[in-house]
N, C-alpha and C positions, 0 to 999 in steps of 0.2 A: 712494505706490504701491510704492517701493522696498521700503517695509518691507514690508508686503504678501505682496510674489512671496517677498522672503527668507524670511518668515514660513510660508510657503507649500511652501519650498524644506527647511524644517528636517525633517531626520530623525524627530524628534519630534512634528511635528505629525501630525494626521489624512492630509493631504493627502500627505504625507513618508512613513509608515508604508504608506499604499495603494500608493506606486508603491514602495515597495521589496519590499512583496511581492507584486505583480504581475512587478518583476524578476527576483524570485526563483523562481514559478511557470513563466517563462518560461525562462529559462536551464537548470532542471533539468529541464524538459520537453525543450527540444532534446538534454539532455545523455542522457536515458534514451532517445528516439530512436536515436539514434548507438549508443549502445552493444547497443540492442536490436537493431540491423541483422541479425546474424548467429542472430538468434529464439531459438537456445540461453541467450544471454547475459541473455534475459529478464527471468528469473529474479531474478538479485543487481539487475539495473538496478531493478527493481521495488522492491527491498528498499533498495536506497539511496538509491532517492524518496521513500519513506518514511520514511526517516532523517531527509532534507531537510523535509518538513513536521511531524514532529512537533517538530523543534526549533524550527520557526517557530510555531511552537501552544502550545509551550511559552515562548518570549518572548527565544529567542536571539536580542541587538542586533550582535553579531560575526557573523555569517552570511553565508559568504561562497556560494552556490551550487557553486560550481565546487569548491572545496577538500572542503565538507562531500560533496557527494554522494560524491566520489572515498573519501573518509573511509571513507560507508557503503558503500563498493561492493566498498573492499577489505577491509574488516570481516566483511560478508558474503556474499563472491564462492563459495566451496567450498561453504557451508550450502543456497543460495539456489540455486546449480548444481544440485547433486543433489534439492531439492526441486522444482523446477522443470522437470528431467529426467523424475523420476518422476510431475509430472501429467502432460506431456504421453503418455508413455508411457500412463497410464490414461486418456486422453483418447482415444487410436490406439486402445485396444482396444475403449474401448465405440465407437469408431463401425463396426470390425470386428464387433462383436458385435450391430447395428444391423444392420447392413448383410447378417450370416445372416440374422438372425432374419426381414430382411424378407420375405423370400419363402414363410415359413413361414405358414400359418392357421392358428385357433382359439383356442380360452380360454388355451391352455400358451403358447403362442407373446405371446400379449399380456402375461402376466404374467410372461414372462421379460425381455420388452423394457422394462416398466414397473420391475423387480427392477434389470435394467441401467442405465437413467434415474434412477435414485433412489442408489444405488451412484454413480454419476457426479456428481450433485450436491450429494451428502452429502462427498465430496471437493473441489467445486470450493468448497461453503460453508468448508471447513476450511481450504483455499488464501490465500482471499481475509484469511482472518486471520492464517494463516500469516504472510504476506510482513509486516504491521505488528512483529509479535511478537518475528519472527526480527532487525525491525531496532532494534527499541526494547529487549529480552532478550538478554541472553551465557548460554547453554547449550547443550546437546547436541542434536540433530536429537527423538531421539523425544521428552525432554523441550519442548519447543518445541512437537511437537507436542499434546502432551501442554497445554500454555498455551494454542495455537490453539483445540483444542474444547473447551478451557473458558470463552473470551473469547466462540465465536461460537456458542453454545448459552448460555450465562449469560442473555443477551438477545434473544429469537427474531425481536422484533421489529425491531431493530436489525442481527441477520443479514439478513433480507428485504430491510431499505433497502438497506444495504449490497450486497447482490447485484444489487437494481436500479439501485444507481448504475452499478454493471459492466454489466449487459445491456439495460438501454434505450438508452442512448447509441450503444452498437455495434451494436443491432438498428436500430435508426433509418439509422445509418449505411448498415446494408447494403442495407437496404429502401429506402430512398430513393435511387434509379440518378442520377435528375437534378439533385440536388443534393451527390453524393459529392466534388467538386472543393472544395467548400465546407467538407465536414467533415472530407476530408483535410488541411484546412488547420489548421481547428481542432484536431485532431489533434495537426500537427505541431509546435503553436506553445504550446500550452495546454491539451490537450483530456486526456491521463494526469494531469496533474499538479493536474486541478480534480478528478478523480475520485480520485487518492488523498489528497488535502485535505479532500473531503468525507467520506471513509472515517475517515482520520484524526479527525476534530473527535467523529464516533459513538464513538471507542476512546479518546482519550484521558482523561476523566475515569477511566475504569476502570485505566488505566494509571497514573495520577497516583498511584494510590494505595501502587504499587512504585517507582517512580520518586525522584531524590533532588526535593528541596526545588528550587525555581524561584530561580534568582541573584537576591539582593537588592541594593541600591545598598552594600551593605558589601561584595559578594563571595561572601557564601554559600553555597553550593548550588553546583550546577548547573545550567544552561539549557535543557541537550538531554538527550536520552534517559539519559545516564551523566553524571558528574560530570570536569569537566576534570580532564584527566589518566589516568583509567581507562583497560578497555578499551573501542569502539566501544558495546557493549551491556550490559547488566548481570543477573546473575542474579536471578532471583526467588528469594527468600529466604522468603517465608511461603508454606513450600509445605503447609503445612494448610487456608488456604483453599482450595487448588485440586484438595486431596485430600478436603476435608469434603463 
């Protein structure tokens, strides 16, 4: 029986491997909480989560939650702020620009609001791959963005999922009044950090392909996003695919 539980207990087993990233999910969940408090700080919190699971996706056995998120957070605190900044800001205006339009009738009016809705989503599509890009890539804002719509237009399909992993879970949430204690909880505890795991798992093969080599038992490679030692993210270097 002893052996068993031990067996059971090993890092390496199945059983070892699930709670350690369940531990993992869970601690960088509370930790992008906390630091989301102040809504500005969103942003980097967002991108250091993603820091956190693509290294776990990539097969980092040193992973510590707490160390790596901080890692991504101060890696991409300035990048992440100002993107971040500027959705919300185009987020304020179309709902300012909703919110004329509404009182307006007719065909012009509909196709203005329809012109603004499309303009807002074609942003929030670009965001939501933003934040992976920005944590897995070291370069400049408009190049980055420049990666974001090429990663989330590459595959349209996989923009879609992706977008309903973000808006079903939070329209659920909001829609459902009697059950919000419950998903606030979920939330607090797990509920960002299964959404950007699921996000992550659609992006990383396409990532892998810029990425250094995955650590072998000799030391190889890299585990996470950059290679130990680097900086936090790494440039994309075959920029003819993303130009072709």
């Amino acid at each position: 029986m002893g052996g068993l539980f031990g067996g059971m207990m090993n890092p390496d087993s199945v059983f070892g491997q699930i709670m350690t990233r369940i531990w993992i999910l869970f601690w960088a969940n509370i930790l992008f909480v906390v630091v989301s408090i102040p809504v500005v700080t969103m942003g980097p919190a967002l991108a250091a989560l993603y820091y956190v699971m693509l290294k776990v996706l990539r097969g980092d056995k040193s992973l510590s939650p707490f160390k790596t998120f901080f890692e991504g957070l101060r890696a991409n605190f300035k990048q992440g702020l100002i993107c971040w900044l500027a959705f919300l800001g185009i987020a304020a205006l179309t709902y300012a620009d909703l919110h004329f339009l509404k009182g307006l009738e007719g065909s012009i009016a509909t196709v203005m609001k329809c012109g603004v809705l499309a303009v807002f989503f074609a942003c929030f599509a670009i965001m939501i791959c933003l934040m992976p890009v920005m944590a897995a890539f070291a370069d400049t804002i408009p190049h980055l963005l420049k990666h974001a719509i090429f990663f989330a237009f590459k595959n349209p399909i996989r923009l879609i999922a992706m977008a309903a992993v973000y808006i079903v879970p939070l329209a659920i949430t909001y829609l459902d009044t009697q059950t919000q204690p419950l998903y606030a909880f979920c939330w607090c505890f797990f509920g960002f950090s299964a959404v950007v795991m699921t996000c992550s798992s659609m992006l990383i093969r396409d990532f892998n392909q810029f990425l250094p080599a995955v650590e072998t038992d000799e030391g190889e490679g890299g585990a996470g996003p950059n290679k130990e030692g680097q900086s936090a993210r790494k440039t994309l270097k075959e920029m003819k695919k993303l130009e072709g």
